[in-house]
N, C-alpha and C positions, 0 to 999 in steps of 0.2 A: 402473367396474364395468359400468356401461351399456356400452360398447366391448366390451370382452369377452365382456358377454352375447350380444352381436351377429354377433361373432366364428365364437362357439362354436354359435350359433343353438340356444339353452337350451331347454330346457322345461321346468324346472321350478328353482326353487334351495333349497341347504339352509343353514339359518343353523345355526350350531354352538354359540351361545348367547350371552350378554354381549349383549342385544338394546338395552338400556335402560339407556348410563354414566350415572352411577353407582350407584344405587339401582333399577333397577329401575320399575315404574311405581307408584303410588300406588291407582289403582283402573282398571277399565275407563275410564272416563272423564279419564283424564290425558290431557292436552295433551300431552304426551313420545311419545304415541303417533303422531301427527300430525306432531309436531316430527322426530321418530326414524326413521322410517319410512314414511309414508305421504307425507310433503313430501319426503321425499330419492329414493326410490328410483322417480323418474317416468321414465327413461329406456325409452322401447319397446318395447327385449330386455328388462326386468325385469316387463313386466307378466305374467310365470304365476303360478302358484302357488308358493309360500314355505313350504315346511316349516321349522320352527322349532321347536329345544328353547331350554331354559331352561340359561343360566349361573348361575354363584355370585353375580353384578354382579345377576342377574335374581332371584334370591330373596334381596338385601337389602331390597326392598319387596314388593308383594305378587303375588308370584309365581300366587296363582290368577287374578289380572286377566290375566296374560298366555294363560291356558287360557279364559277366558270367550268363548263364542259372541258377546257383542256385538262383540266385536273385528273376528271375522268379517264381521259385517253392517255393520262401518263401512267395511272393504277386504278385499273377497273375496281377493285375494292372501294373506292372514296366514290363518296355519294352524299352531296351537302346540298340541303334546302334551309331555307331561313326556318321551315317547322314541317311536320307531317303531320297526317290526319288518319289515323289508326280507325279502321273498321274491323271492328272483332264481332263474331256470330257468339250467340247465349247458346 
């Protein structure tokens, strides 16, 4: 993913959900988070900002950890709303 981030010279990425096999996270404070995410995606091109919804895998646990601001402040990259609303100009 890091290659192709590079590739493509990204600015930003979007996760499309299932953030968290298999349950999701347990609270702000899961280690899954770190383990998932924040330890895996250290490649250079992946350091922007990370839009992120939530999958079905993401609300078998608890799905408002994944929307908590502390998330935020542990890896400014992570950026999760339940959906966005994309306004693009013609």
């Amino acid at each position: 993913m890091g290659n192709v981030g590079n590739k493509m010279d990204v600015d930003f990425i979007v996760s499309t959900g299932d953030n968290f096999y298999d349950s999701g996270l347990v609270d702000e404070h899961d280690p899954t988070f770190y383990d998932s995410f924040t330890n895996v995606y250290t490649a250079r091109s992946l350091q922007k900002q990370w839009y992120s919804v939530l999958g079905n895998h993401d609300y078998r646990g608890n799905a408002l950890a994944q929307l908590s601001p502390t998330l935020r402040q542990r890896d400014d990259k992570w950026f999760c709303m339940r959906s966005f609303i994309l306004h693009a100009g013609m």
